[in-house]
N, C-alpha and C positions, 0 to 999 in steps of 0.2 A: 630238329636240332639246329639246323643252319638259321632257320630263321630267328629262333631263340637269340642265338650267338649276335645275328646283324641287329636283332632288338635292343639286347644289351649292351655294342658297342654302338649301336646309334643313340641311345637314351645315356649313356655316359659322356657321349662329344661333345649334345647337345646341353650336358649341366655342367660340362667344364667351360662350353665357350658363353655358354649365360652367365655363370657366374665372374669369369674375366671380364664382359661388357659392363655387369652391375657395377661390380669397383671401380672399372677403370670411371666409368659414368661419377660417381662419388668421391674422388679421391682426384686432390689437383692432379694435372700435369705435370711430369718432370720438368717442363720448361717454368710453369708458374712456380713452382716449388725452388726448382735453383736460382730462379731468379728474386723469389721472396727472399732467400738465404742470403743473397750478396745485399739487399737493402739492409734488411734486417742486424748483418756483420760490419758493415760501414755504420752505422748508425755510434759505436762506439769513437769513432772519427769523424763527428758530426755530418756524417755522409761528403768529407770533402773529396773520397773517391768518385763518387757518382755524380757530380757537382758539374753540367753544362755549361751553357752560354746564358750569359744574363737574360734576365725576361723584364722585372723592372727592378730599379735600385730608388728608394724615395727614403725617406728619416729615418722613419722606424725599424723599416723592412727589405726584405732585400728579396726577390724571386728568382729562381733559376731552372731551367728546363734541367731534368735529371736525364742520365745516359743509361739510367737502371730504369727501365721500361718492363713492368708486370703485362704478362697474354694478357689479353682481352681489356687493358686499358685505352682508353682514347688520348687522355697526355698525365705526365707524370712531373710535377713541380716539388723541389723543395726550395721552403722558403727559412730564410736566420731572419732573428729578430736581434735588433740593437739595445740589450736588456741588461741590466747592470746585475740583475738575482739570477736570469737564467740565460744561457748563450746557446743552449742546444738548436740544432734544427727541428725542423718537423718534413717528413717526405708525403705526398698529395697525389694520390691518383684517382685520376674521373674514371669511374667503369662505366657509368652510362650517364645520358643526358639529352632527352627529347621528353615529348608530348605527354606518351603513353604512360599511366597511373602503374596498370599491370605490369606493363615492362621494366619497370623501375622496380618494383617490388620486387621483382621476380631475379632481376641484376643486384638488388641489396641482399635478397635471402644466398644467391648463389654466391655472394664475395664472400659473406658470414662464413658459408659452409667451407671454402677453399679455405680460409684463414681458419679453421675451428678444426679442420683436418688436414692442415700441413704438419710436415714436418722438419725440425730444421737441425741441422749439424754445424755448428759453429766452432772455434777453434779447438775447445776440449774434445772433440769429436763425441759430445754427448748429444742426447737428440733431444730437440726442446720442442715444446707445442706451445699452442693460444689456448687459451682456455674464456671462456665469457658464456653469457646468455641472452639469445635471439631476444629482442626486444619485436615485438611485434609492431608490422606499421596498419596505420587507421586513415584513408585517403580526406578526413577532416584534422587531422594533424599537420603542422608545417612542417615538422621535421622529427626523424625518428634515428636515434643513436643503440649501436651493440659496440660494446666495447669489450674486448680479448688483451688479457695480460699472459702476457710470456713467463712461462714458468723456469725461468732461468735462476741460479743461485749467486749470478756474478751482482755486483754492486750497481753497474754500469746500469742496467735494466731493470733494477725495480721500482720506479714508475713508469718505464716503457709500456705503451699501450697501443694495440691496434684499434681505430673506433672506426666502424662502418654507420657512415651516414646517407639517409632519405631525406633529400631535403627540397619542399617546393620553392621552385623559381615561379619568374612573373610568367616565363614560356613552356613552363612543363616542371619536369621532375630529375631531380641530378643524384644520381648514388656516388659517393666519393670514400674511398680508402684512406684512412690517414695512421700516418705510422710516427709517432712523439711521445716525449716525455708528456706526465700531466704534473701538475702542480702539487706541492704537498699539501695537504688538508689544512696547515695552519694558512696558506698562503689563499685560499679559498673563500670567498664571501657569499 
């Protein structure tokens, strides 16, 4: 009977605590998650909450180091543009950027999936998600995009998009976060 017992509380620990490891393994971080939420919630104030120290200012454009840093980014830039039709920002973050083909792949499938399973709570305290589909990347491609729209009902956000891009440089391979409006279709060529 005893042994029965230590069977069945050993075979119950061992599927409560694998099952906690799988999610947590799948499912951002509270920290990448809060911290997606304050970009994500600035972005209605053209991110001038988040808004650093200049990086460069030239005609068009303007750069700026952001103070809203996502886990596992290496730097995080938004940039305004000097635009008469559209004045929004765009926010930029590099998740990876070396050599390796797999590694890159493997940093653009993993941001897809943080962003395709966040969740976020913004002022109405309802909870919004991304929503897109993994574009797959092909190591004879230059560059591969997954783009995720927020299913939000407010006005502000709907052409909000998150786009995860694979992009070959001359030195390797860059996965980069971008969080902006797109353009409306008529405006599109």
């Amino acid at each position: 009977m005893f042994k029965k017992l230590t069977l069945t509380f050993f075979t119950c620990f061992t599927f409560f605590c694998l099952q906690a490891q799988f999610y947590k393994s799948i499912l951002p971080s509270p920290e990448f998650n809060n911290m997606l939420e304050k970009v994500v919630s600035d972005f209605r104030y053209n991110f001038k909450n988040i808004i650093g120290d200049t990086l460069v200012s030239e005609g068009e454009a303007e750069s700026f180091k952001s103070t809203a840093i996502l886990p596992g980014s290496i730097d995080c830039v938004i940039y305004k543009f000097h635009s008469v039709r559209d004045t929004t920002a765009s926010y930029q973050s590099t998740m990876y950027n070396g050599e390796d083909y797999k590694d890159a792949v493997k940093a653009y499938k993993n941001t897809f999936r943080l962003m395709n399973k966040s969740r976020l709570q913004l002022v109405d305290k309802s909870v919004l998600s991304f929503s897109g589909k993994l574009e797959e990347p092909a190591e004879n491609l230059r560059f591969t995009v997954s783009s995720l729209q927020l299913d939000s009902q407010d006005d502000r956000y709907s052409r909000f998009r998150a786009e995860v891009e694979l992009v070959s440089t001359y030195d390797g391979w860059k996965v980069s976060l971008n969080l902006h409006n797109t353009k409306p279709d008529e405006d599109r060529e």
